[in-house]
N, C-alpha and C positions, 0 to 999 in steps of 0.2 A: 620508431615512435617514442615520444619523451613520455614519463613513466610520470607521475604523480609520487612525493614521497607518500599520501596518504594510499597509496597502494604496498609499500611494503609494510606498514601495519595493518592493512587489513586481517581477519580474523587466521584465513587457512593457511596467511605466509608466515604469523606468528606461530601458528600451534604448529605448521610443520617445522619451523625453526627450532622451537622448543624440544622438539622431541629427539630429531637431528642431532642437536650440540647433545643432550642426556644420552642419545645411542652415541655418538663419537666419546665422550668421557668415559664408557666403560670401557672401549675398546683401550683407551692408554693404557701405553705399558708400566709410564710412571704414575699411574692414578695409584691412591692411598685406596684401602680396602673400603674407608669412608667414603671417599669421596664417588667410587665405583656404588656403592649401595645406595646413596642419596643419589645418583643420575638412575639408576634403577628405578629408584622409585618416581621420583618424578615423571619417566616413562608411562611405568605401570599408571600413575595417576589421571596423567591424558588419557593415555587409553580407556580406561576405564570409566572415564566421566566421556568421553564420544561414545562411546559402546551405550552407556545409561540413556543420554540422550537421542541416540539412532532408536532403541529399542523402545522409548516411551513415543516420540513421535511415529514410528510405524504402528505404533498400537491404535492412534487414534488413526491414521490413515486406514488399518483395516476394520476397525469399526465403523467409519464413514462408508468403506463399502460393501461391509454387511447389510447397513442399517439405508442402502439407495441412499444415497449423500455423492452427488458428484462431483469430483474434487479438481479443481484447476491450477492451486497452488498450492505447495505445502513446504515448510522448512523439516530438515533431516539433519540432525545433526548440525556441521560447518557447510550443510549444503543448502540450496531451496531447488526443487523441484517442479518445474511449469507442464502442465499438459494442456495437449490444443490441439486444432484437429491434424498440425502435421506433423504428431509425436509429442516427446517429452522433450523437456531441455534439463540440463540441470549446470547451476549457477554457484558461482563460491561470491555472499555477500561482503560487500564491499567496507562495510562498518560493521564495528562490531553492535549497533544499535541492531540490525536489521537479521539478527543471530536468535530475538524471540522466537519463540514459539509460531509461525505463520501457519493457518489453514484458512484457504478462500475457497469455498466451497457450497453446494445447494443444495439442500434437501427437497425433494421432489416425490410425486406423489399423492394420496391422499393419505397417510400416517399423518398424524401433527408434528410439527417440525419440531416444536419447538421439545417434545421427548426425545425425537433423534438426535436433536441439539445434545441435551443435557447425557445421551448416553456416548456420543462422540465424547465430548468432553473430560467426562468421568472415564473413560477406557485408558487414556494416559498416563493418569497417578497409580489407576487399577493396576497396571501393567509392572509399572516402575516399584509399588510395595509387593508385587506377585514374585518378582526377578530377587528382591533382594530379598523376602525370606528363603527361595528355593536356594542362592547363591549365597547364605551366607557363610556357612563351611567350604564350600570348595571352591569361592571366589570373592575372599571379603570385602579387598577392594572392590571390586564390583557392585558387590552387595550394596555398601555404604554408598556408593554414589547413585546408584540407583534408588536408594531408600533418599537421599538428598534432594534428587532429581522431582521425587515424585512429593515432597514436601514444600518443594518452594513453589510446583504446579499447583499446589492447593493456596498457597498462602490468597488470600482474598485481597487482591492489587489489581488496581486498574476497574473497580467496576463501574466506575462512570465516564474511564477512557473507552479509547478506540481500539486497543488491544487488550480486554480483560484476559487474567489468567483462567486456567481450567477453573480453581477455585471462586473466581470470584463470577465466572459463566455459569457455575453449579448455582449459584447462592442465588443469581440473576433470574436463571431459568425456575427453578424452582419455587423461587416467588410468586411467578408468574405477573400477569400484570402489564401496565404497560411499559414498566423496563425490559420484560422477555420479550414484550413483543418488536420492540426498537431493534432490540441483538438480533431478533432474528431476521428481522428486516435490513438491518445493516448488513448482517453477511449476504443477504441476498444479493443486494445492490453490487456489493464488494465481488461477490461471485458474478455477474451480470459484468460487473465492466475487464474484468479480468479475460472473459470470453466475445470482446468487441459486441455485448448489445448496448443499443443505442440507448439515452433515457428515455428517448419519447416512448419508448417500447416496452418502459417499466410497466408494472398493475402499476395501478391509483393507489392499493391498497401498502404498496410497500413505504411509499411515500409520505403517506396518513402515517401509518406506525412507526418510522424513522424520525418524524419529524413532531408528533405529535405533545411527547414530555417534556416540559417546559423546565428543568432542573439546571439551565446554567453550565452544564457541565460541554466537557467536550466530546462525549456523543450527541448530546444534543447539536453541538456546530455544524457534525458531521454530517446530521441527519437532515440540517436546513441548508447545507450547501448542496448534497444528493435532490429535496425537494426544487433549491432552486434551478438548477442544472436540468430537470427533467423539464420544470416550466418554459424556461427558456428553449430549448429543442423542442417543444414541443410549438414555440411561438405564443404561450400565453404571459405576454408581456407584463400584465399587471400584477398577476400572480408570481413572475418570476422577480416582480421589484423590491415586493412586499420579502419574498424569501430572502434577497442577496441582503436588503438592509439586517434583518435580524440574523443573517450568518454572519456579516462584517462586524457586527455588535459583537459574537465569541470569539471573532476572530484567534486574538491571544488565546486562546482554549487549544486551538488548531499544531498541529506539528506544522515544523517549517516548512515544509514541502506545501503542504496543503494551504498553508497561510498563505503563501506565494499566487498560487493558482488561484487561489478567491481573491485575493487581488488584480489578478491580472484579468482574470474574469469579471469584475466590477468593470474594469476600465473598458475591455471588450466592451461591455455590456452600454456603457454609457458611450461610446462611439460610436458603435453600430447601430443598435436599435433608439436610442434618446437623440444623436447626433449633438453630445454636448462633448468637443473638443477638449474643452479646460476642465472640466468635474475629471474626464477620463485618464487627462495627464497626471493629475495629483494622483489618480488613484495607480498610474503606471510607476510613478516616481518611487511610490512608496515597496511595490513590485520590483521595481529594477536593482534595488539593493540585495534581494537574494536571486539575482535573476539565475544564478548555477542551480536553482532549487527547482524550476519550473521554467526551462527553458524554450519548449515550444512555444506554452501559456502567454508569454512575457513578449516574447517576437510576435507571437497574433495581435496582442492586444497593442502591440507599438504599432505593427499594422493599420491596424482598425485607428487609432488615432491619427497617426499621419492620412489618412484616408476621408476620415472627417475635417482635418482641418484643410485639404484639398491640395495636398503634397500628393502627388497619383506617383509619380515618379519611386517617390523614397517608400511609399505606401507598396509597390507594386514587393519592390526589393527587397523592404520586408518581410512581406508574405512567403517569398521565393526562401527567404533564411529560416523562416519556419516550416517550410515544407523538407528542408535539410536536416537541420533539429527533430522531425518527426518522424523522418525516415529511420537517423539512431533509436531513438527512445523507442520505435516499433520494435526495431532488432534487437535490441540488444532485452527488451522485455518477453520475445515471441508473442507479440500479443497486437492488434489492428486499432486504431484507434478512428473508426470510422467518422465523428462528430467532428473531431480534429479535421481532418479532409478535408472534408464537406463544406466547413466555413471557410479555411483558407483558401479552397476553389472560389466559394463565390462570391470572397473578396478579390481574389485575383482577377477572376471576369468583370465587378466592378470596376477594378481599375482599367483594365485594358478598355472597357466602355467606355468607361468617362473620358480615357485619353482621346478618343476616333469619334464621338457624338459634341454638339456644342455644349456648354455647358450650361444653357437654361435649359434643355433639353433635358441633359441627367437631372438637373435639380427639380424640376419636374415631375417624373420619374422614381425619383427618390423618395 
């Protein structure tokens, strides 16, 4: 299988590389006593910042399940960790972007979420300045990177994105408001689709509070592409129009991946349910240039247009490429994307209808 060069920098082939050539440089025979002491350390330095990182992410995975927090996904370190119901997986990310901090996870119960939020949260930095006063005599390196670890988890970044830091989910939650209520309605949703539930099977109310602050930002895009997404499965057409306009509005707000899929879901959207061929193809074209981003997304929606404009043929085939495309992205995520299915099914039985019925018949029908 041909290898992508962005696979030998991803994150665990560099930090094992790195550490690799620093063990192999002590070992020379003709290394200078320098040059032996700076691969030491560089060693000791990996080490020691994965050790800080493993130990501040487990702190908040056991405080999530102290505090009933059921957790679906979580980053460890150079790892992420998936659980579902047939075990756990565990994954080396493929960018070094995707090396944040992740926890997709639900607070469940009647406790208020949004205190279990903020004490999850808070257990991470807690952990990471706990480690490095007890370690600072007998493990300095350690100390300092843990004391590091747990300082840039506080720095207040990202509170109006889509991955706030612990520090800036303290600042959020403790505000309270309708910004805590958005975060915690966002992980909810985040947690919901991680475990294959459908939207139509969100509360109302997650929807309301994701969607409801009006700030511009790109949680808000987030929060109107989750409202829209749920409207649309659930078939309320008019409400799912009003959402996709005002998410295509942030779009730019959106990480590429997500830009993609709101794209390609416009264009869905306006082929299948609007049956406007041409709105749908602009809105694919614009889609098709990150199509590595959203690749099931981008094949449904080419779908659904060719399907519209009454190509059954080329419409069928692409549905069948998306159903290929969806079978990876299940696997290699562990995780079902039910809503996915379901549409390219019954666009696929469209097309085989349409092919074997006359055609004022489907259009009819239609």
């Amino acid at each position: 299988m041909r290898r992508s060069p962005a696979a030998f920098v991803a994150p665990l082939p560099v930090i094992f590389a790195l550490t690799l050539g620093a063990y192999a440089t002590t070992q020379l025979p003709d290394a200078s006593g320098e040059l032996r002491a700076a691969a030491r350390l560089i060693a000791s330095l990996i080490g020691a910042g994965l050790l800080a990182c493993v130990a501040h992410d487990l702190a908040h995975w056991a405080a999530a399940r102290c505090l009933g927090v059921r957790t679906s996904r979580i980053t460890v370190g150079p790892f992420t960790v998936t659980f579902s119901r047939r075990g756990f997986f565990v994954d080396a990310p493929r960018r070094w972007s995707q090396l944040r901090a992740e926890f997709t996870a639900e607070a469940r119960g009647e406790r208020p979420a949004i205190l279990r939020w903020a004490l999850v949260a808070a257990a991470g930095p807690i952990a990471s300045f706990a480690l490095a006063a007890v370690a600072w005599r007998a493990a300095p390196l350690f100390a300092i990177a843990s004391l590091l670890r747990g300082i840039v988890a506080l720095a207040p970044v990202g509170r109006l994105g889509a991955a706030p830091t612990d520090g800036a989910q303290l600042l959020i939650l403790v505000g309270g408001g309708a910004p805590a209520d958005r975060l915690v309605a966002l992980k909810r949703i985040a947690a919901a689709q991680q475990v294959a539930q459908r939207p139509r099977a969100w509360p109302e109310r997650w929807v309301v509070d994701a969607s409801a602050l009006r700030d511009g930002s790109r949680a808000e895009a987030i929060g109107a592409v989750a409202a829209f997404r749920r409207a649309l499965d659930g078939c309320a057409h008019d409400r799912a129009a009003s959402h996709l306009d005002r998410a295509l509005a942030l779009r730019a707000q959106l990480p590429r991946a997500d830009a993609c899929a709101l794209l390609a879901d416009a264009a869905y959207f306006e082929a299948r349910i609007n049956d406007d061929a041409v709105r749908a193809r602009a809105w694919l074209e614009e889609a098709a240039a990150r199509r590595s981003l959203c690749p099931v997304a981008e094949r449904r929606a080419a779908a659904a247009v060719l399907l519209a404009a009454g190509d059954l043929a080329a419409g069928a085939l692409a549905v069948r490429e998306a159903f290929e495309q969806l079978e990876r992205v299940e696997r290699d995520g562990h995780r079902a994307l039910p809503m996915e299915n379901d549409w390219l099914r019954e666009m696929l039985a469209r097309a085989d209808c349409a092919s074997v019925l006359p055609t004022d018949l489907f259009a009819s029908a239609g």
